[in-house]
N, C-alpha and C positions, 0 to 999 in steps of 0.2 A: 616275741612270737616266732619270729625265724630262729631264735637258737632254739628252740624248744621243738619248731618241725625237723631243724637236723638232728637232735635228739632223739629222735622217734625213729628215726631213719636207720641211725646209729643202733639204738635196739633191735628195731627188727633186724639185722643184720647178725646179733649176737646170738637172738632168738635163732636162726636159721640157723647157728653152730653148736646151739648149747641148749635146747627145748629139750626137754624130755618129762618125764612124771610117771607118776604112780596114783586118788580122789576122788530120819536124820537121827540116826542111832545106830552103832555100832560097837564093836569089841574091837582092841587092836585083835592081828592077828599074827600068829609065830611065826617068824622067819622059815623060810625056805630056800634052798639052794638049788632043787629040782627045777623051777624058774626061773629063768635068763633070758641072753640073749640080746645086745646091742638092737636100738631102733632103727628103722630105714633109715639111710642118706638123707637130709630134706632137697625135695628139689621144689622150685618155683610150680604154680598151676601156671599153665599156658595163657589165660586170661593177660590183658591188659589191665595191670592196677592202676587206680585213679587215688590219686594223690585226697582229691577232697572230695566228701560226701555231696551229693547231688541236689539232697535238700534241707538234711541237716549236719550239722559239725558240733561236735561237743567243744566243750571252753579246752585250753590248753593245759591249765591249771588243772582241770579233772583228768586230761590226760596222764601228766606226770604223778595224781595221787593215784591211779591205777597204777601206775608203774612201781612207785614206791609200794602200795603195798602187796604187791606179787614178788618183790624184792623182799618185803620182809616178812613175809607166813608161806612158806614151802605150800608145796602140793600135799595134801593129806593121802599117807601112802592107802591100799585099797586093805576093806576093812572084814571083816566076819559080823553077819547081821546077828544080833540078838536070838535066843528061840524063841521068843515069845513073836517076835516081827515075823519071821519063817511061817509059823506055826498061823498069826491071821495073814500071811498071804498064800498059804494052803488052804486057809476056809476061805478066803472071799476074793481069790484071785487078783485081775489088775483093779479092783475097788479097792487094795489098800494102796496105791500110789497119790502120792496128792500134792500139793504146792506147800513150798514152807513161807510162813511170812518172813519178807525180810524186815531186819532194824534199822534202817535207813530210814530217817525222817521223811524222807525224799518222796515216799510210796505214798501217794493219796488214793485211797480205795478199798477196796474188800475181796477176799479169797474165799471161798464156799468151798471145802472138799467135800468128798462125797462121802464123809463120816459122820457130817454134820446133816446131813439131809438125809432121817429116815425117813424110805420111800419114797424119796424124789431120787431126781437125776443120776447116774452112775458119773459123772461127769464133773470136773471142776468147773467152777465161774469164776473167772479173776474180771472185775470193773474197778475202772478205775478214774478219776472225775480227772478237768482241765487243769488241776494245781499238779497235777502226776509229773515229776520229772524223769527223767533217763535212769529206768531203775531192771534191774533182772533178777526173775525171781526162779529159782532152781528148785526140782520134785525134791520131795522129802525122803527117797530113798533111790539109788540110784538105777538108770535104767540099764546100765551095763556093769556088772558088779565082777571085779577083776578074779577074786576069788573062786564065783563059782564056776562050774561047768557049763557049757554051751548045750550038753544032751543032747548033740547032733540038728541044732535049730539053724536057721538062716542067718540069723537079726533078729533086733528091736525094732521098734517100731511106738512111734505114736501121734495122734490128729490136734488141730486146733481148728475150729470153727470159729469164722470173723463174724462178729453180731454187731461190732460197732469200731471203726477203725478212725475217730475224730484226730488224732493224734500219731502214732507212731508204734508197729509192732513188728516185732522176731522173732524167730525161733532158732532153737538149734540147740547144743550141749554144752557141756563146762563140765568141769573138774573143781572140786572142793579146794582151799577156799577159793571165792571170785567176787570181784569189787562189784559192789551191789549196785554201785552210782555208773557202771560200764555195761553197755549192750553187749550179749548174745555174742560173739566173735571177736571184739576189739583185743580180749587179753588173753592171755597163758591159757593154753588148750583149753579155748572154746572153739566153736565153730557157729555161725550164724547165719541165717536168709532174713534178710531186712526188705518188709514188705511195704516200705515207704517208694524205695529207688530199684526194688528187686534184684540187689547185689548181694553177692555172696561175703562172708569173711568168715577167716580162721588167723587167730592171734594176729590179725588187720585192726592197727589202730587210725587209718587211712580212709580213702574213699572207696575198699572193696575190689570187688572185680565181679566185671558183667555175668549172670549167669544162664538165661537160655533167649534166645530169640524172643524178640518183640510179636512172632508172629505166634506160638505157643504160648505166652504169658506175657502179657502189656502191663497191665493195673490189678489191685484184688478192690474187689467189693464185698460188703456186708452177703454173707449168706457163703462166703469159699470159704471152701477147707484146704488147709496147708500140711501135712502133714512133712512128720521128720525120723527116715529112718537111717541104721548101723545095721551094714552087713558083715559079718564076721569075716570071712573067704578073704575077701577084696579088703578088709578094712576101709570101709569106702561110707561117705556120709550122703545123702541123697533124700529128694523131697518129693514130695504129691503134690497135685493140685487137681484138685475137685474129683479123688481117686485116678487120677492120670502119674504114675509115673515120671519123672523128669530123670535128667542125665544125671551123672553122679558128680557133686560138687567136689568132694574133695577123696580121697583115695589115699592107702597106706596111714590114717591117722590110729590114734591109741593104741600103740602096737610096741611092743610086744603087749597082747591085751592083758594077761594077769599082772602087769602095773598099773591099771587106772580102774578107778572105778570115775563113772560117766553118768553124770545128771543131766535129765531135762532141762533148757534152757529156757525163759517167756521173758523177751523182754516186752516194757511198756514205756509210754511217753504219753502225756495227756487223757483225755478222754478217750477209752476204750473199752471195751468188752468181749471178750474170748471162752472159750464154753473147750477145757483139755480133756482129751479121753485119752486115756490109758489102755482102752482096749475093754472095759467094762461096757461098751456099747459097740454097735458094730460099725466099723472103719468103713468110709468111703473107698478107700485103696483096697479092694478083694484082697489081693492077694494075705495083706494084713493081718484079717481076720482069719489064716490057716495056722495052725500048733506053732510051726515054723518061727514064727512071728511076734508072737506076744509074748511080751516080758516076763508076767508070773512063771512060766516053766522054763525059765534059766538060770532066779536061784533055787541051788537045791546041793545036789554034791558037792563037794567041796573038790576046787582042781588039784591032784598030784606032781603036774608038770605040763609043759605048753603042749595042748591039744593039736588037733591036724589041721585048723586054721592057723597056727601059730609057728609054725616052723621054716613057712617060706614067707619074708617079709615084703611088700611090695613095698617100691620106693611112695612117699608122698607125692601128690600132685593136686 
């Protein structure tokens, strides 16, 4: 147990020298020399990191197979979507984003996209019963797509509604591939809000670090909405709560952005139920719901070279 936590320690440390990346249907896409550019510095977020999770700890043994397999499947560099994928997210907007099932025996439950319910909901349902282990399940197409252009938008953006939290839920992003058995943030460019202990992580296989006062957000119950969005500008990852706003958990991440392509992230643990909108219904966070904001109208062009978010990098934090 103790070689295995210096271990970790020892990696994140490497992590902090050597992260970088570039990450359900795609075309490679041809190299380009027009985009470059070394990533920010990493520097530490100011938070105090807590060595161990507050209510839950994954086994040590899943730690190390996360590690192991991020050691052996690269980051999948960012891809060119299909025409035909293009083509239905120009007829039917954020209704084509939806959750991919993972292969992980682990996953006990059911995913609804919103392709399967004609006439119902614009909305995913991901339930998932008490046998649900520590699983994370990533959208099916990504919500920041390194290729295309920005067309002058803000961000991404998108909601999760809590209908049943018996268990353990996250959110946040990841890059292609990601250990399906690892939460939302524990590994290689993710980021996560774990709504058990309300800590934040980014490639934290740790206990996190605190993310806003106890007097702003204590506990979530059944009926909040969490949302999670990417501002271009800032490179800065940041959340909602019951359309309020929160401070920005992490800054300077996926950057330089035409190396990554960036999936939603959902994890689950036990008995749960989550209801994801992609922007096919309207967002509790106003601001969300302006052009600015929603995914569908950022793919489309294809970038030539780093755009005017992309030139000045801010350090992470």
């Amino acid at each position: 147990m103790g070689f295995l936590k210096d271990l970790k320690g020892k990696f994140k440390e490497f992590q902090a020298e050597h992260s970088h990346g570039r990450g359900s249907e795609y075309v490679d896409a041809p190299s380009s020399s027009g985009v470059g550019g070394a990533p920010p510095e990493w520097t530490a977020a100011p938070e105090i990191s807590h060595r161990w999770g507050k209510w839950n700890e994954a086994p040590d043994e899943e730690y190390q197979a996360g590690e192991d397999f991020c050691n052996e499947n690269p980051v999948v560099a960012p891809r060119i979507l299909p025409s035909h994928v293009v083509d239905r997210i120009n007829s039917i907007g954020c209704k084509a984003w939806g959750i991919q099932y993972p292969t992980t025996p682990r996953f006990s439950g059911q995913i609804r996209n919103t392709d399967e319910a004609k006439g119902g909901p614009a909305v995913v349902t991901i339930t998932t019963s008490e046998k649900c282990k520590d699983t994370s399940l990533l959208s099916d197409l990504p919500i920041l797509a390194g290729l295309y252009d920005i067309h002058g938008k803000q961000g991404v953006y998108y909601e999760v509604l809590i209908q049943k939290m018996g268990g353990f839920i996250a959110l946040g992003t990841a890059c292609r591939p990601y250990p399906e058995w690892r939460m939302p943030g524990w590994n290689r460019l993710s980021a996560g809000f774990h709504l058990d202990d309300l800590r934040k992580f980014f490639e934290d296989p740790d206990g996190g670090r605190d993310y806003v006062d106890s007097n702003i957000l204590s506990r979530i119950s059944s009926g909040d909405t969490i949302g999670c969005g990417y501002e271009f500008a800032t490179g800065s990852i940041f959340y909602t709560y019951n359309g309020l706003r929160l401070p920005s958990a992490f800054t300077g991440v996926y950057l330089p952005r035409p190396h990554y392509d960036v999936f939603a992230a959902i994890g689950v643990s036990g008995e749960c139920e989550v209801q994801v909108n992609f922007g096919a219904e309207v967002f509790r966070w106003k601001e969300g719901n302006e052009w600015a904001w929603r995914v569908e109208g950022h793919v489309g062009r294809l970038t030539g070279g780093p755009g005017p978010y992309d030139e000045e990098l801010p350090a992470y934090s």
